[in-house]
C-alpha positions as CSV (number, residue, x, y, z in Angstrom):
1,X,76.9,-22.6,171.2
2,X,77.0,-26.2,172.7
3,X,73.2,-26.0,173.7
4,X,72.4,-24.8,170.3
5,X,74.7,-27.9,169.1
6,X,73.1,-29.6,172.1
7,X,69.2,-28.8,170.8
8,X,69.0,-29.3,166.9
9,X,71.1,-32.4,167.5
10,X,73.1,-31.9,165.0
11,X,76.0,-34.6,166.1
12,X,73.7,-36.8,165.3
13,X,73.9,-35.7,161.7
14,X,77.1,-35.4,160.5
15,X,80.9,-36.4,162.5
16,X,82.3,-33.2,162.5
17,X,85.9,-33.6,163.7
18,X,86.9,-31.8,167.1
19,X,88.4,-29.0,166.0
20,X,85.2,-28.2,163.6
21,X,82.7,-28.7,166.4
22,X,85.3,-25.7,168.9
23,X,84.8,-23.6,166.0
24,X,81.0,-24.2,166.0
25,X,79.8,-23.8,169.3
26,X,82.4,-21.2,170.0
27,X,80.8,-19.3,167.5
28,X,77.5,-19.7,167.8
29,X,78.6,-18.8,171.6
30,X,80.5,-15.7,170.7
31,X,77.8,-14.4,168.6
32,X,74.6,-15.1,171.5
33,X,76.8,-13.3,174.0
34,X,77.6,-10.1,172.0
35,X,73.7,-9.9,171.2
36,X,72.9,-11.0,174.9
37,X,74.9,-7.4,175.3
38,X,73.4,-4.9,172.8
39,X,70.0,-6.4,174.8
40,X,71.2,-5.6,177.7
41,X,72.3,-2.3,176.4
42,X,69.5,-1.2,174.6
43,X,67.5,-0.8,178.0
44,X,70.1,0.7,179.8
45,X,72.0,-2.0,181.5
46,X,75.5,-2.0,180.0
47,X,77.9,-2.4,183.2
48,X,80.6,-4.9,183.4
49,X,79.4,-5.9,186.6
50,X,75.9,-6.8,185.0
51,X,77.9,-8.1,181.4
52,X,80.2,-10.8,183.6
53,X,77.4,-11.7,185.9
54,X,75.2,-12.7,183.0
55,X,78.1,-14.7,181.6
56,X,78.7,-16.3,185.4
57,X,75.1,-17.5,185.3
58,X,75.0,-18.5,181.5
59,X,78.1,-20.4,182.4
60,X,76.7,-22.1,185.5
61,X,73.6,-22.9,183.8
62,X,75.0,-24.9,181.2
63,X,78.1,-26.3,182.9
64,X,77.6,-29.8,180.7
65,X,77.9,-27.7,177.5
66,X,81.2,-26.4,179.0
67,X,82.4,-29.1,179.7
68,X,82.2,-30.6,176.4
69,X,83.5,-27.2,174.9
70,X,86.5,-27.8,177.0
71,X,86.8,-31.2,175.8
72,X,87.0,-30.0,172.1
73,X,89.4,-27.4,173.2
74,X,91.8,-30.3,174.2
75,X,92.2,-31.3,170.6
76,X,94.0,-28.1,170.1
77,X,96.6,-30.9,171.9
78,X,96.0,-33.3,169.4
79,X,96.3,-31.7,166.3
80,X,99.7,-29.7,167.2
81,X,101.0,-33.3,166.7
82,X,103.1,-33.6,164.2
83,X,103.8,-37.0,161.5
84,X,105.8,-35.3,159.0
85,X,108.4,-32.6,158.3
86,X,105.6,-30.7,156.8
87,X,103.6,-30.4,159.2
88,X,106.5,-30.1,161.4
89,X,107.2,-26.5,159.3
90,X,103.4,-26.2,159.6
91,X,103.2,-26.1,162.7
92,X,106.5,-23.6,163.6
93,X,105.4,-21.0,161.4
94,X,102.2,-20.8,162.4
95,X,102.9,-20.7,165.7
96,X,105.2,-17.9,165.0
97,X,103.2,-15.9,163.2
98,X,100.5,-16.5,165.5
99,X,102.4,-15.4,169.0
100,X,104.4,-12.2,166.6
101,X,100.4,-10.8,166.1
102,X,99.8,-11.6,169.7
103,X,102.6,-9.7,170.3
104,X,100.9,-6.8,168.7
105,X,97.2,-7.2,170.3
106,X,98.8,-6.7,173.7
107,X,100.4,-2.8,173.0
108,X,97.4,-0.3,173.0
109,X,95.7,-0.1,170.4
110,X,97.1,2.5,167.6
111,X,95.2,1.5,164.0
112,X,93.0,3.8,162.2
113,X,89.3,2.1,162.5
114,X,89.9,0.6,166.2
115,X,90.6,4.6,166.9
116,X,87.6,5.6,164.8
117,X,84.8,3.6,166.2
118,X,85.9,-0.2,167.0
119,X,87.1,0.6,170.4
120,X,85.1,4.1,170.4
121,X,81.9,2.0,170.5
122,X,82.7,0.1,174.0
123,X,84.2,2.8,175.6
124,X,81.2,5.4,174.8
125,X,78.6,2.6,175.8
126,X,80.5,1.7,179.0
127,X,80.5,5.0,180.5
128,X,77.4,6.1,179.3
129,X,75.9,2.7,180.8
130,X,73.6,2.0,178.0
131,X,73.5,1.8,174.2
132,X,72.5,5.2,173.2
133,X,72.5,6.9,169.5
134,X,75.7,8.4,168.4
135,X,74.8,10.8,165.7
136,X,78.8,12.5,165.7
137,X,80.0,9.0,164.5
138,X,77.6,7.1,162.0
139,X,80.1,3.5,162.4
140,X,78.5,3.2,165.6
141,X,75.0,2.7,163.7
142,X,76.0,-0.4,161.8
143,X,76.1,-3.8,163.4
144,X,78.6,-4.7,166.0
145,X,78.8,-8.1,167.4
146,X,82.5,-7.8,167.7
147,X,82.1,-4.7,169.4
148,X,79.9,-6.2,172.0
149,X,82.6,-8.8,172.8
150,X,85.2,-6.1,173.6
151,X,82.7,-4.3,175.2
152,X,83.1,-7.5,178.0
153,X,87.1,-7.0,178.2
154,X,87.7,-3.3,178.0
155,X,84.3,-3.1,181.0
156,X,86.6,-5.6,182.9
157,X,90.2,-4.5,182.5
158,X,89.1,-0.5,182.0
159,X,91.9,-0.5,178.8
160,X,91.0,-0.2,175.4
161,X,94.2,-2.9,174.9
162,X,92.1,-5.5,176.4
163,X,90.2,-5.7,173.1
164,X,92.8,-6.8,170.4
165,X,93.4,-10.6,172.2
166,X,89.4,-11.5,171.5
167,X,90.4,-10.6,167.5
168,X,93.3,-12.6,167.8
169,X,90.7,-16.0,169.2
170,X,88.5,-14.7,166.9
171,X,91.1,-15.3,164.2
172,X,92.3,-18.1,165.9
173,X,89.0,-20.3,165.7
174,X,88.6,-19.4,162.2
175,X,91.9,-20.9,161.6
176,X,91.1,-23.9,163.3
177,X,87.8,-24.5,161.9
178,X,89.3,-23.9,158.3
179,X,92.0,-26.8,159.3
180,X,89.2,-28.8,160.7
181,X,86.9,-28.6,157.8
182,X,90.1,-29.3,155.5
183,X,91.4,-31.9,157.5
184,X,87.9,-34.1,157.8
185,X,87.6,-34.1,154.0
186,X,91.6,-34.8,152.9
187,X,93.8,-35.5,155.5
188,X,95.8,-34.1,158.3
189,X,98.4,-32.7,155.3
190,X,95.7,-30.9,153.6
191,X,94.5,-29.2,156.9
192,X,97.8,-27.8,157.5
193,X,98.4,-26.1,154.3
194,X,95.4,-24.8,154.2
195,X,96.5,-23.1,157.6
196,X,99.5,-22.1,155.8
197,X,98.0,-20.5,152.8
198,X,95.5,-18.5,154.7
199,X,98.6,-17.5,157.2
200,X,100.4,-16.4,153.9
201,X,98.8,-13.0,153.6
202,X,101.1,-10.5,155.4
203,X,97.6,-8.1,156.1
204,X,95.7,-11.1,157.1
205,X,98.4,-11.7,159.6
206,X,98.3,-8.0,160.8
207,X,94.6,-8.6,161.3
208,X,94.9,-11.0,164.1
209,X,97.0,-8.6,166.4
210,X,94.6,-5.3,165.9
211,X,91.2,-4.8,167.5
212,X,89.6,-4.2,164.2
213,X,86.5,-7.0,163.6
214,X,86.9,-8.6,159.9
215,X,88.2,-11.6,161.6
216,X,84.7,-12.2,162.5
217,X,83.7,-12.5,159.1
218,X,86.6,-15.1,158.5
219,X,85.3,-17.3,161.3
220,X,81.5,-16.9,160.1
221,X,82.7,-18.1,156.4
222,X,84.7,-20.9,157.9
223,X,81.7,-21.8,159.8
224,X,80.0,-21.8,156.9
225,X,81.6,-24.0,155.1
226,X,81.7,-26.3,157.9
227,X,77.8,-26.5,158.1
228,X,77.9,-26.4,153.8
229,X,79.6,-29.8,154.0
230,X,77.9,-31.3,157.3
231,X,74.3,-30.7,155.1
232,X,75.6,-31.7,152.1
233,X,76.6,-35.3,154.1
234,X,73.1,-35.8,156.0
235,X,70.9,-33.5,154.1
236,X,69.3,-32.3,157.6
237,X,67.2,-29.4,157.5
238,X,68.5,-28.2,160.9
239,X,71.7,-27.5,159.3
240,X,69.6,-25.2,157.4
241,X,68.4,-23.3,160.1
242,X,72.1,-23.2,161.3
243,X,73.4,-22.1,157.8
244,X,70.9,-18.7,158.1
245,X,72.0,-18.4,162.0
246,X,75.6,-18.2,160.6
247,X,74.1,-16.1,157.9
248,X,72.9,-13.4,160.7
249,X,75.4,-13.6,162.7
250,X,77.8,-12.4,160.1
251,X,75.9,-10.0,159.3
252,X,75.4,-8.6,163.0
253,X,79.5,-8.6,162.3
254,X,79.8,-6.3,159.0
255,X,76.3,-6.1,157.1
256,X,78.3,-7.3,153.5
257,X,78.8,-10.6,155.7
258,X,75.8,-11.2,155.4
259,X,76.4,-12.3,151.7
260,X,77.7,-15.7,152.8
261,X,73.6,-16.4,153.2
262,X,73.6,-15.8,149.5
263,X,76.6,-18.3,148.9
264,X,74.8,-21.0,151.3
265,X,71.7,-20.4,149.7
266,X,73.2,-20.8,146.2
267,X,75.2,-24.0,147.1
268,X,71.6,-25.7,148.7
269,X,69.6,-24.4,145.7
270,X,71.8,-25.8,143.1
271,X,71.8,-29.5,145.0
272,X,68.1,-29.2,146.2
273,X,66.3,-27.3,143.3
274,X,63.0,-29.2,144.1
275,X,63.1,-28.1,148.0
276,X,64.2,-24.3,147.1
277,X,61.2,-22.6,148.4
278,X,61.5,-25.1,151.9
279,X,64.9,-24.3,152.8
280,X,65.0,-20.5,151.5
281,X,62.3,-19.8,154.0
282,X,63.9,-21.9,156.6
283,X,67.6,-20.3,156.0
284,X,66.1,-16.3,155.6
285,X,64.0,-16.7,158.7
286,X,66.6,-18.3,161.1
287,X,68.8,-15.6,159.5
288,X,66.4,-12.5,159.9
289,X,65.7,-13.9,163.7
290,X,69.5,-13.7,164.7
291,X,69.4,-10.2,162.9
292,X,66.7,-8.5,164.1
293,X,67.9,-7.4,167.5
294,X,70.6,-5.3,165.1
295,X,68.0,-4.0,162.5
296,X,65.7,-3.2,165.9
297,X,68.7,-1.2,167.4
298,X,69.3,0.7,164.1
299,X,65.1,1.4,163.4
300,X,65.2,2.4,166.8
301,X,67.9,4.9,167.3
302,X,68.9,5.4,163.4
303,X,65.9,5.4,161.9
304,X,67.0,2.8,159.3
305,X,67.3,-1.3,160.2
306,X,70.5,-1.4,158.3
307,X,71.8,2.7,158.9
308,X,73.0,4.2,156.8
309,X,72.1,2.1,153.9
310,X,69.2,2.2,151.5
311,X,67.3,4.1,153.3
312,X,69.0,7.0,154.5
313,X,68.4,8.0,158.4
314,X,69.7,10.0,161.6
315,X,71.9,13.1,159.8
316,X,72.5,11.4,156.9
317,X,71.6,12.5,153.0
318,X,73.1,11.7,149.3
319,X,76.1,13.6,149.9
320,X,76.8,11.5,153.0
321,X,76.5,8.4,150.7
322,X,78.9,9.8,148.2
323,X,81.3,11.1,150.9
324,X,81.0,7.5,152.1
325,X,81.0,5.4,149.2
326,X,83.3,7.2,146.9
327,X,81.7,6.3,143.6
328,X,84.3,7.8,141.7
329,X,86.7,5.5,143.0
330,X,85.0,1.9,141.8
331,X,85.6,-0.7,139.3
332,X,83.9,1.5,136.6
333,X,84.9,5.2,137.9
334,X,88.9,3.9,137.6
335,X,88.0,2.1,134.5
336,X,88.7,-1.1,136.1
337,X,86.2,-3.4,134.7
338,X,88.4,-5.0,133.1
339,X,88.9,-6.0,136.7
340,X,86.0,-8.5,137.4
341,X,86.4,-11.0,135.2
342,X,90.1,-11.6,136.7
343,X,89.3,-10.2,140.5
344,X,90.7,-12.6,143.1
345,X,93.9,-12.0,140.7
346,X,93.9,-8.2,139.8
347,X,93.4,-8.3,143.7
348,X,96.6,-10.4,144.5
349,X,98.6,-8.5,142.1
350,X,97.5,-4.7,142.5
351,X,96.7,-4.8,146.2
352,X,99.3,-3.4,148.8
353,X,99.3,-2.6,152.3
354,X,98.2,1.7,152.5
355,X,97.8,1.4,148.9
356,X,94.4,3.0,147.4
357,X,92.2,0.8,146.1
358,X,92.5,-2.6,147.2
359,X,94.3,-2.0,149.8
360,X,95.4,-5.1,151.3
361,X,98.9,-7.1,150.6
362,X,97.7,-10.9,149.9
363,X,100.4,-12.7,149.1
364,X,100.2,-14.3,146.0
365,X,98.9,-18.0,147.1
366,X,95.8,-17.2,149.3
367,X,93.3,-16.0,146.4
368,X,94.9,-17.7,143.4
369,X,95.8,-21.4,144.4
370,X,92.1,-22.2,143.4
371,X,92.2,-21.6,139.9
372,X,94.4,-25.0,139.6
373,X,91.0,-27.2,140.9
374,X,90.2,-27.6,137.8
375,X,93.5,-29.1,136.3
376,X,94.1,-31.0,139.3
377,X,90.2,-32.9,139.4
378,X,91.2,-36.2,138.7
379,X,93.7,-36.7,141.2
380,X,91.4,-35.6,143.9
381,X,89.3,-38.5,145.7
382,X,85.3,-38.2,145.7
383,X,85.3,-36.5,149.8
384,X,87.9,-34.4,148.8
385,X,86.1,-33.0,145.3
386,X,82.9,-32.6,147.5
387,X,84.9,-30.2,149.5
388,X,86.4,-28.3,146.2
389,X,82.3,-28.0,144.8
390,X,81.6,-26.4,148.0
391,X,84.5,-23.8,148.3
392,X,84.3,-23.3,144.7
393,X,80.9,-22.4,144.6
394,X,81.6,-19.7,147.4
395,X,83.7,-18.6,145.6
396,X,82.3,-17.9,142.6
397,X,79.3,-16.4,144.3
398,X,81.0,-13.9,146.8
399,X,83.5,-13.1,143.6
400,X,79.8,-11.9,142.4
401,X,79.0,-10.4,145.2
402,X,82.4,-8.5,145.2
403,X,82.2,-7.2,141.7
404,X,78.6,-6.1,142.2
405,X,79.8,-4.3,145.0
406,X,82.8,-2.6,143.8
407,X,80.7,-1.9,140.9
408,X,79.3,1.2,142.0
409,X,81.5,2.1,145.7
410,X,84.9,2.4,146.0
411,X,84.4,1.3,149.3
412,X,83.1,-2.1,147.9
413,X,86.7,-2.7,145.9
414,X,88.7,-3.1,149.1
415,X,89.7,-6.9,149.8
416,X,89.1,-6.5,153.3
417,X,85.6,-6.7,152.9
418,X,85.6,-10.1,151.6
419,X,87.7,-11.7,154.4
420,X,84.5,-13.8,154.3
421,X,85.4,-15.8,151.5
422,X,89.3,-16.3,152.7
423,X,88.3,-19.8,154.1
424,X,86.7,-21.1,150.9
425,X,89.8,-19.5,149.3
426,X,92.4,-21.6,151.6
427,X,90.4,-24.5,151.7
428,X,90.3,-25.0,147.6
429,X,94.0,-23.7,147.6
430,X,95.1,-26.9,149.9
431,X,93.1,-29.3,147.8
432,X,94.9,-28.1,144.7
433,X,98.5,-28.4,146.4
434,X,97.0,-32.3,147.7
435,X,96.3,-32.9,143.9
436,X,99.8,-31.5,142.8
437,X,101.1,-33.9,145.5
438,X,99.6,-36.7,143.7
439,X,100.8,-35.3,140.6
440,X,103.1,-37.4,137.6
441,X,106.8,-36.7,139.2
442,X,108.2,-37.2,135.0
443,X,109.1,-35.1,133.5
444,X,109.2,-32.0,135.5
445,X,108.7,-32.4,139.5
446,X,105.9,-29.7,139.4
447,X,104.8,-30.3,143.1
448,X,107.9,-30.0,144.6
449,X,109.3,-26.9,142.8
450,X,105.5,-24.9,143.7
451,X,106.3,-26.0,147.3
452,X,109.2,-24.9,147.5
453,X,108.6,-21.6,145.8
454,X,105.6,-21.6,148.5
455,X,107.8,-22.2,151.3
456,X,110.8,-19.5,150.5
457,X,106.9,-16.6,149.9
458,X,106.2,-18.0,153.5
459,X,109.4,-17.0,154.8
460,X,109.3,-14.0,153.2
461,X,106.1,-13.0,155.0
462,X,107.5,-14.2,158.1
463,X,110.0,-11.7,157.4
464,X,107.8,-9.0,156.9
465,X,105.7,-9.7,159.8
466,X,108.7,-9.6,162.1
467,X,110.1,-6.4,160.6
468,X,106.8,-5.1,161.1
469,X,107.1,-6.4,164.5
470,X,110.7,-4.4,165.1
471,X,109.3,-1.3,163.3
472,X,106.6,-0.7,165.7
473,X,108.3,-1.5,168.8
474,X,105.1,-3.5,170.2
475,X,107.5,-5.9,172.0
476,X,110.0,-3.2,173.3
477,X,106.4,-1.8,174.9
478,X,105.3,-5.3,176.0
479,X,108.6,-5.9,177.8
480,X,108.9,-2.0,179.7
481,X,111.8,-0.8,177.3
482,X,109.3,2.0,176.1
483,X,106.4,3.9,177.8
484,X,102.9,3.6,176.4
485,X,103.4,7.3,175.3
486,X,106.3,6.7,173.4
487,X,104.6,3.2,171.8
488,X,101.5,5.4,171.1
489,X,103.8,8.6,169.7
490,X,105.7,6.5,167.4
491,X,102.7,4.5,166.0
492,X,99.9,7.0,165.7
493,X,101.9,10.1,164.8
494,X,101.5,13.4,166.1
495,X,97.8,12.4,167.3
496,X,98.6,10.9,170.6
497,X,100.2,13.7,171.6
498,X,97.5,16.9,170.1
499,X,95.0,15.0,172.6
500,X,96.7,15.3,175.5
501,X,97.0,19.2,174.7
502,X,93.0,19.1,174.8
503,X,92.1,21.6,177.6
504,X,90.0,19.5,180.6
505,X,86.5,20.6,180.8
506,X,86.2,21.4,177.3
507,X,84.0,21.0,173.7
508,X,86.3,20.5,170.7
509,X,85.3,20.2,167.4
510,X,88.0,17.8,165.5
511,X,88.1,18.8,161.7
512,X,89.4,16.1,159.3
513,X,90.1,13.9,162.3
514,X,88.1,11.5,162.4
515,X,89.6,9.5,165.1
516,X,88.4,9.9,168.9
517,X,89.5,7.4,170.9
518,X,92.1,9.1,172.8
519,X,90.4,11.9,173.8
520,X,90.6,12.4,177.4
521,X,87.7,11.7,179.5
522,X,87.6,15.2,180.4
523,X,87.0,16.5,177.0
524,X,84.2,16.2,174.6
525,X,85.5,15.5,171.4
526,X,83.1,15.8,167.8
527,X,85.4,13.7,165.7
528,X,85.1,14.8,161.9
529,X,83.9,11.0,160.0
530,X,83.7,12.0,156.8
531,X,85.7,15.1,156.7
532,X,82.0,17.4,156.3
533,X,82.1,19.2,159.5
534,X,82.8,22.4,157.3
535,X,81.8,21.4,154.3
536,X,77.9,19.7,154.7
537,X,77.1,22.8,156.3
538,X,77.9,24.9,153.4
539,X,76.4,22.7,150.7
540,X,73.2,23.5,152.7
541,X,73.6,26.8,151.9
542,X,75.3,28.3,155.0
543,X,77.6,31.4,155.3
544,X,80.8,30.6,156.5
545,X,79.7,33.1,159.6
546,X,76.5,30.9,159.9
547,X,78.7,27.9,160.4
548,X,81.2,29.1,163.0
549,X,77.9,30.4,164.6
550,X,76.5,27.1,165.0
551,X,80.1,25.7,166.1
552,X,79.6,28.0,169.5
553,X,76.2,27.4,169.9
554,X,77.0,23.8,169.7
555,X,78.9,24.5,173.1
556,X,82.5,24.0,170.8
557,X,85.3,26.1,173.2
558,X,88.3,24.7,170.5
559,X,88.7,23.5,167.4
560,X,91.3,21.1,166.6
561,X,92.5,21.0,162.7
562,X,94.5,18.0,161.7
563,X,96.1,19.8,158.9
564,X,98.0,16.4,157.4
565,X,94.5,14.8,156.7
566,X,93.1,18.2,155.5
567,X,95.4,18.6,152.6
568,X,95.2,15.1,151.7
569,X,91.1,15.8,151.3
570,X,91.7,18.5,149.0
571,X,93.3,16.2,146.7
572,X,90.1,14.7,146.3
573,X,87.4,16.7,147.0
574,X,84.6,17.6,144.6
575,X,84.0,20.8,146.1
576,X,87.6,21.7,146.4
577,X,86.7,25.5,146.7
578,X,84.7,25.3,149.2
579,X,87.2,23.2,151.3
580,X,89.6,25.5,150.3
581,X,87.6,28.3,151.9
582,X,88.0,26.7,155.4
583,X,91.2,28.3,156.3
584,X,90.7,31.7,156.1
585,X,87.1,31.2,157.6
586,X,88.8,29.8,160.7
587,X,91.3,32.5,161.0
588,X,88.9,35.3,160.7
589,X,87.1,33.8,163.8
590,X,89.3,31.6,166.1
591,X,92.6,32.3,166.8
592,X,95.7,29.1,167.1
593,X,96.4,28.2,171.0
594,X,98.5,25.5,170.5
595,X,100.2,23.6,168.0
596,X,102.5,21.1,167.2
597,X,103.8,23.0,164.7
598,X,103.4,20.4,161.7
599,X,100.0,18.3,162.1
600,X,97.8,19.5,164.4
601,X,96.6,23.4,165.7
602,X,94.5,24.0,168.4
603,X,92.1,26.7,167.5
604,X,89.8,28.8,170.5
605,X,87.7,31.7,170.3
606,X,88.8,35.4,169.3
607,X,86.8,37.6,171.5
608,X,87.3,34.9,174.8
């Protein structure tokens, strides 16, 4: 990231503070070394060994560019300092919050998309020693930058638990390129509170201590904003070129991510009209470069530069899509249109932890403190409204991209997909709170009353974040009062324990269980992704004999039936009777071995 810095001399353009320039080249860096591994994977050289010794040499090679990282890692020292009881409270709770998450990245790993492919992806590549097509778990044909960065850890430490602390820096220099960016354009003040309101979301929180990979999107649409506001000040094309490297990058994270090229784009045209054509071609191609290894893994293995999307590919048909998307279940098939105009809002209000649909407890500052921008204009000063035209034009064009989105997919509602925008989000939200600071005391102390109703929400999430903390037990497990069993038993239900009860040397077919990553290395285990294993079969037109058939020709010794998960997909099926139909199928040709009695049966062969 520094030689990139180092080679479109981009200091020499704009005086990014400290903190913004560790965010940068961090970044950038983070985002060359996960492609530097899906190269080295895609020909069949994904070891640790050969991972780490790249990295040694990399490291060696440009040993002044390290040096000056570390030097912009020192103002971490600097800007812990405190000159105000504000910041003072700043500074505690984020630090709390930040070592509770922590906390949590160090227990193994027990949430539902780390178990489903996050950490699936790593560990599959690792032992198989190259990056090879996965056609029993689609995920792992969609972009994975993140994934490639565990895939360093877990090779090293040979733990999946190794992968949740690179989330939690990930998250970390998002956070400090947010407060950077803030901080260059209103104050030290401003930068913490803008740390404060992205901190106030209890889920965002939860994000920095699991080994899931939208933090990566947060630190790409901090970046973002940080090279938004370094072009607007020198109006140097190579912050272009680094704009559509951010682009690709995010999207080599989650492919919506990539939408942040569209918010760049639209910030540049609307200040540059007359050089549109120029910098679109510049921005698209640096993005499509940093893309293309990504698009040239998924043509390559997927059939489909962006699998599964658009254009179909490896095992995957319009069902799929619908099984996928759940079209029934967006804006317009809840009748939710009413939705858009009012999104960041109807997200803050109706979104809850676990909670169909939006699915992800905000708080209610992060994606609503905009909104007072406007009201609060003329008591910001001219660098400070330059930062609120930025963020605010983010905003309104990933809110765009959000409702376009959720328009036809119930995938596309959840908020978690548009962690991208957060950044833009907390930086307008501390601007507003630095114009209520500034705000007429007479009659009614405004300011001070919305602090303090901020400061008693904060505490409130703190509160939640601990109990959460307690709940799980992940410091009883860091500190030996619980086995890794018990941690894993308590947090991940009965699942834990139905793949220990796998028999060694085996096939088994998981059906509607779609997470794998606990199987033991002994077994083979066909997790069930979209809950079709039965069902796509028969909507071909298969017998239910044809199907079992093709089980045991498929080399399947057990099948393992997650029967939790399977009554919750007949609740929403839209061939309910053919789901229906599974049971009795599997009892006229396999026979129970084992079973936990509630959750989980383990099904083998009649005649065997």
């Amino acid at each position: 990231g520094g030689w990139c810095v180092e080679k479109l001399r981009l200091r020499a353009t704009a005086a990014l503070s400290r903190l913004e320039r560790l965010a940068l080249q961090t970044g950038i860096g983070l985002g060359a070394l996960a492609l530097t591994a899906l190269l080295l994977g895609l020909v069949g050289l994904f070891q640790p060994l050969l991972l780490w010794g790249f990295l040694a040499a990399l490291t060696l090679l440009l040993r002044r560019q390290a040096v000056d990282w570390v030097r912009c890692g020192r103002a971490l020292l600097g800007a812990a300092r405190v000159r105000s009881g504000w910041e003072a409270f700043a500074l505690v709770y984020l630090s709390a919050m930040l070592v509770m998450a922590l906390i949590y990245g160090l227990a193994p790993p027990t949430h539902w998309d780390s178990l489903t492919y996050h950490l699936v992806a790593p560990t599959r590549y690792l032992r198989e020693g190259r990056i090879a097509v996965q056609p029993d778990v689609f995920y792992l044909g969609f972009s994975q930058n993140v994934e490639m960065l565990y895939s360093y850890v877990v090779g090293a430490f040979g733990r999946a638990s190794a992968a949740a602390p690179v989330h939690f820096g990930i998250g970390l220099l998002a956070l400090l390129g947010l407060m950077g960016v803030t901080r260059r354009h209103a104050g030290r003040w401003a930068g913490w509170t803008a740390g404060l309101i992205l901190l106030s979301s209890y889920n965002l929180w939860a994000l920095f201590g699991w080994a899931y990979v939208d933090l990566g999107t947060l630190l790409y649409g901090a970046l973002a904003l940080i090279a938004i506001t370094a072009w607007e000040e020198s109006r140097a094309a190579r912050w272009i070129v680094v704009m559509g490297g951010i682009a690709g990058l995010a999207a080599g994270v989650k492919y919506n991510a990539g939408a942040l090229g569209l918010a760049m784009g639209g910030y540049v045209l609307l200040t540059q009209p007359r050089h549109a054509l120029r910098h679109g071609a510049l921005m698209a191609g640096a993005a499509l470069i940093v893309f293309a290894p990504w698009a040239l893994k998924g043509l390559a293995l997927y059939g489909n530069p962006v699998y599964p999307f658009a254009l179909g590919g490896l095992a995957w048909d319009a069902g799929r899509t619908a099984a996928f998307t759940f079209p029934d279940f967006s804006f317009s098939g809840r009748g939710w249109l009413w939705h858009l105009p009012i999104l960041p809002f109807a997200a803050t209000v109706f979104g809850q932890d676990n909670v169909d649909g939006y699915g992800f407890s905000l708080g209610m500052w992060l994606l609503t403190s905009f909104a007072a921008l406007p009201l609060l204009w003329r008591w910001l000063l001219p660098r400070e409204r330059a930062l609120a035209r930025a963020a605010l034009i983010f905003i309104g064009a990933l809110w765009t991209f959000w409702a376009a989105a959720g328009g036809s997919s119930g995938v596309g509602i959840q908020t978690r997909l548009m962690i991208m925008a957060f950044a833009a989000f907390a930086a307008a939200g501390g601007l507003a709170f630095v114009g209520l600071r500034r705000f007429p005391e007479k009659p009614i102390m405004i300011g001070f009353i919305l602090r303090a109703i901020f400061i008693v929400t904060l505490l409130l999430t703190f509160y939640d974040a601990a109990h959460t903390l307690v709940r799980d037990r992940a410091a009883a497990y860091l500190f030996g009062e619980i086995a890794p069993e018990e941690y894993l038993y308590e947090n991940t239900g009965a699942y834990a324990n139905a793949m220990q009860h796998l028999p060694a040397g085996s096939q088994v077919r998981l059906m509607y269980e779609p997470r794998s990553l606990y199987c033991p290395e002994s077994v083979r285990c066909l997790p069930d992704v979209l809950f079709d294993h039965w069902l796509r079969p028969r909507l071909a037109g298969n017998s239910a004999e044809a199907v079992f058939a093709a089980y045991r020709a498929a080399g399947d010794d057990y099948l393992l039936v997650f029967h939790t998960l399977y009554e919750q997909v007949l609740t929403v099926s839209r061939d309910r009777a053919l789901d229906e139909a599974f049971m009795s199928a599997l009892e006229a040709h396999m026979t129970p071995v084992w079973s936990d009695g509630v959750r989980y049966t383990l099904y083998g062969w009649k005649d065997e």
